[in-house]
C-alpha positions in Angstrom: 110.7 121.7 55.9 111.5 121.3 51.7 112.9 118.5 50.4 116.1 119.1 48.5 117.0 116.5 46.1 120.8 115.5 45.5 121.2 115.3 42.1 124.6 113.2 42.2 124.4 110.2 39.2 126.7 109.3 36.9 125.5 111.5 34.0 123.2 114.2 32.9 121.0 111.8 31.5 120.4 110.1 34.5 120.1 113.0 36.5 117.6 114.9 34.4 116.1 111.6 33.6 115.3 111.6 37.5 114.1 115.2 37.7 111.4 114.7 34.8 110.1 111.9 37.2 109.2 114.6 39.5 108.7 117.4 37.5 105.2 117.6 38.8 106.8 118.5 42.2 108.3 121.8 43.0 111.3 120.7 45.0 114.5 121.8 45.5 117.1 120.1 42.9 120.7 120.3 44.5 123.7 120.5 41.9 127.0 119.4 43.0 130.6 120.1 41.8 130.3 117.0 40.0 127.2 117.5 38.2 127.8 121.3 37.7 132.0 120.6 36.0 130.6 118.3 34.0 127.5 119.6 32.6 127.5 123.5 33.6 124.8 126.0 32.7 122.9 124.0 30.5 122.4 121.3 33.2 120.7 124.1 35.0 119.1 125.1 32.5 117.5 121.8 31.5 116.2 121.6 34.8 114.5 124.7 35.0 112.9 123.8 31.5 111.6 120.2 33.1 110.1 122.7 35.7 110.4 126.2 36.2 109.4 125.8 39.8 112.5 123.7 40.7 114.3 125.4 43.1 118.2 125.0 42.2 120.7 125.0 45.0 124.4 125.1 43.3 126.5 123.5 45.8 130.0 124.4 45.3 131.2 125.9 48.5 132.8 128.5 47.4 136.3 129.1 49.2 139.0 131.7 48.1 140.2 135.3 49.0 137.1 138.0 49.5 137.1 139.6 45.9 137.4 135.8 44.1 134.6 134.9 46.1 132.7 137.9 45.6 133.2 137.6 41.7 132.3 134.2 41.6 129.1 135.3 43.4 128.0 137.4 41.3 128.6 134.9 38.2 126.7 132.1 40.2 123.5 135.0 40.8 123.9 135.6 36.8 122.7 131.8 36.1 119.4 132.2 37.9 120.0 129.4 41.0 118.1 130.3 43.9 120.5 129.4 46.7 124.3 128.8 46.7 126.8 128.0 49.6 130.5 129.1 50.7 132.6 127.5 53.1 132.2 129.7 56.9 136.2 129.4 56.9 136.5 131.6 54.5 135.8 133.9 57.3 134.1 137.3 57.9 135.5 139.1 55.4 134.9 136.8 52.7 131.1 136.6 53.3 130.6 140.5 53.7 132.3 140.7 50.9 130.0 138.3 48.8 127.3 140.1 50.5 127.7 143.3 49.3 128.3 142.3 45.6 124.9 140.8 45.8 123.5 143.6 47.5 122.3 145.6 44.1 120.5 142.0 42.9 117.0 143.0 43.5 116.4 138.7 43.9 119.3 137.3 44.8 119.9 133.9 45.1 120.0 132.5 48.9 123.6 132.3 50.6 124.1 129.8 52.9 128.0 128.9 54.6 128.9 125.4 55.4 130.2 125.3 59.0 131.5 121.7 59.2 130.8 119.1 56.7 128.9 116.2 57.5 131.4 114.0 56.4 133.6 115.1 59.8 133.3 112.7 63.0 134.4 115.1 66.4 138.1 113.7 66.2 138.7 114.4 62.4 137.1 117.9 62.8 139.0 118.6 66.4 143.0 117.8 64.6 141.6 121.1 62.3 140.0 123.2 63.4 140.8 122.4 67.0 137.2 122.8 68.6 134.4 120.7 68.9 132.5 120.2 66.0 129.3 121.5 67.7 131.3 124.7 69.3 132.5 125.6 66.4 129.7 125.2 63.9 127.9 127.5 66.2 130.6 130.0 66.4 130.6 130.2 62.2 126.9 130.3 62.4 126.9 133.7 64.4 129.3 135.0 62.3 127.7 133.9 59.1 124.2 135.5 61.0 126.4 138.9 61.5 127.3 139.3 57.9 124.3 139.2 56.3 123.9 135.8 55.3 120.6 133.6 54.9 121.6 130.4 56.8 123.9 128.1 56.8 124.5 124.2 55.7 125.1 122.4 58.9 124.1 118.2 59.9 120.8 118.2 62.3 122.5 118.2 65.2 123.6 121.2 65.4 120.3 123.1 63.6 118.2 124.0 66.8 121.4 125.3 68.4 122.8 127.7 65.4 118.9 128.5 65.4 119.1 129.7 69.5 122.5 131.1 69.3 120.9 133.5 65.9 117.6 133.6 65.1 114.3 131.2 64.4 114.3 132.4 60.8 118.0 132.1 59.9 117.9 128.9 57.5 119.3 125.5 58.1 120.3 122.9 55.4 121.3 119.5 56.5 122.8 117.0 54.2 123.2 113.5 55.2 119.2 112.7 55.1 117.9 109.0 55.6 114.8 109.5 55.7 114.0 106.2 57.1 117.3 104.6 58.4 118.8 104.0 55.6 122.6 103.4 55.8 124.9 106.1 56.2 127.6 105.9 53.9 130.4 108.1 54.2 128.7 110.4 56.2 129.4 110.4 60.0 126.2 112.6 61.5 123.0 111.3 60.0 119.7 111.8 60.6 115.8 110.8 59.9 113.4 113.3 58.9 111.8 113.1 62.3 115.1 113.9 63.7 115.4 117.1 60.9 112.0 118.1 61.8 112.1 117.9 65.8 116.0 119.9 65.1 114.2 123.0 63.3 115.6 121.8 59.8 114.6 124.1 57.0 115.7 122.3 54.0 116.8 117.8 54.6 119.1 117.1 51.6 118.3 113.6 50.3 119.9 111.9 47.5 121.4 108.1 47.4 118.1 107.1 49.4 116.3 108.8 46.6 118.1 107.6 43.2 119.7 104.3 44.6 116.2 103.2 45.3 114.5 101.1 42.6 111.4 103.2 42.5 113.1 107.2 43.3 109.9 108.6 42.4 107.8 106.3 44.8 110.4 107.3 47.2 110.3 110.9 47.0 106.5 110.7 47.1 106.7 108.7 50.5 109.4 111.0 51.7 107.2 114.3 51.0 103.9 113.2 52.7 105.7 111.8 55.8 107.1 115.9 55.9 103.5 117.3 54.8 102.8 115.0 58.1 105.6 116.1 60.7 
């Protein structure tokens, strides 16, 4: 597993300020629609200059017709991130469609597609999109698999499944990380790291147990030798 950080404060300050705590890590950094509207390229750029080893993940889950979503693609590979998302709803379509604008990129940023957003509990889920939340992340998860993407973002739960029903090396990102119990917030399907690791995780997204703690760097520093450990 790598630790992804959510970078989700207030301000660039306080974000960057948190990076250059662990600039000598080479983490993942994950930057939201907040963080990215509000500060843009030069946010991403700052971090790369605290440490060109971060690895960025813009999360913006990209959602529109095929061609928007394709030229947004290609704009996103232009700033240098090494993994981005799109929402699996967009459909088949869509993602072959971002696919093969990135095809001439000789190194492309990873694409992962959300299949159903940790915030969801099965009822909330169910009145859209009218399956289980499990059925159906696994059903956008083949098709995801089938269009060339790299993985997908999906809670624990569901990793070792979307895993089985594709491949061992198809990538899993789960958001919704406490690492140690911590409480859950708004999101409905949490997890530990032990639960990420014994689900096939690839990348646990962590971020209010990280920068709501009073010592983030400590906390990181606990969080990455319990996962050197797993």
């Amino acid at each position: 597993m790598e630790l992804c950080i959510a970078l989700d404060l207030p301000s660039a300050q306080e974000n960057l300020a948190l990076a250059n705590s662990l600039k000598e890590h080479n983490i993942w950094m994950k930057v939201g629609f907040r963080a990215y509207i509000r500060d843009g390229k030069p946010f991403i750029d700052a971090l790369k200059e605290i440490n060109p080893d971060f690895k960025i993940f813009l999360d913006l889950k990209l959602y529109d017709i095929p061609n928007t979503m394709a030229d947004a693609a290609e704009e996103i590979a232009k700033l240098g991130v090494d993994m981005f998302n799109i929402h699996a709803s967009a459909g088949a379509v869509a993602m072959k469609s971002v696919m093969d604008r990135l095809s001439s990129y000789k190194k492309r940023p990873l694409v992962l597609a959300v299949t159903a957003l940790t915030s969801f509990d099965e009822a909330n889920f169910k009145s859209i999109y009218e399956k289980s939340i499990n059925e159906k992340a696994k059903e956008f998860a083949k098709m995801s698999y089938e269009n060339g993407l790299d993985g997908v973002v999906c809670s624990s739960f569901e990793s070792r499944e979307i895993k089985n029903a594709t491949s061992n090396e198809f990538l899993t990102l789960s958001p919704g990380i406490r690492p140690f119990g911590e409480d859950a917030g708004d999101q409905q399907r949490v997890a530990t790291l032990e639960v990420a690791h014994n689900e096939a995780v690839d990348y646990p997204v962590v971020g209010r147990p990280i920068y709501k703690d009073k010592n983030p760097k400590a906390k990181v520093e606990q969080i990455l030798e319990v996962i050197k450990n797993l």
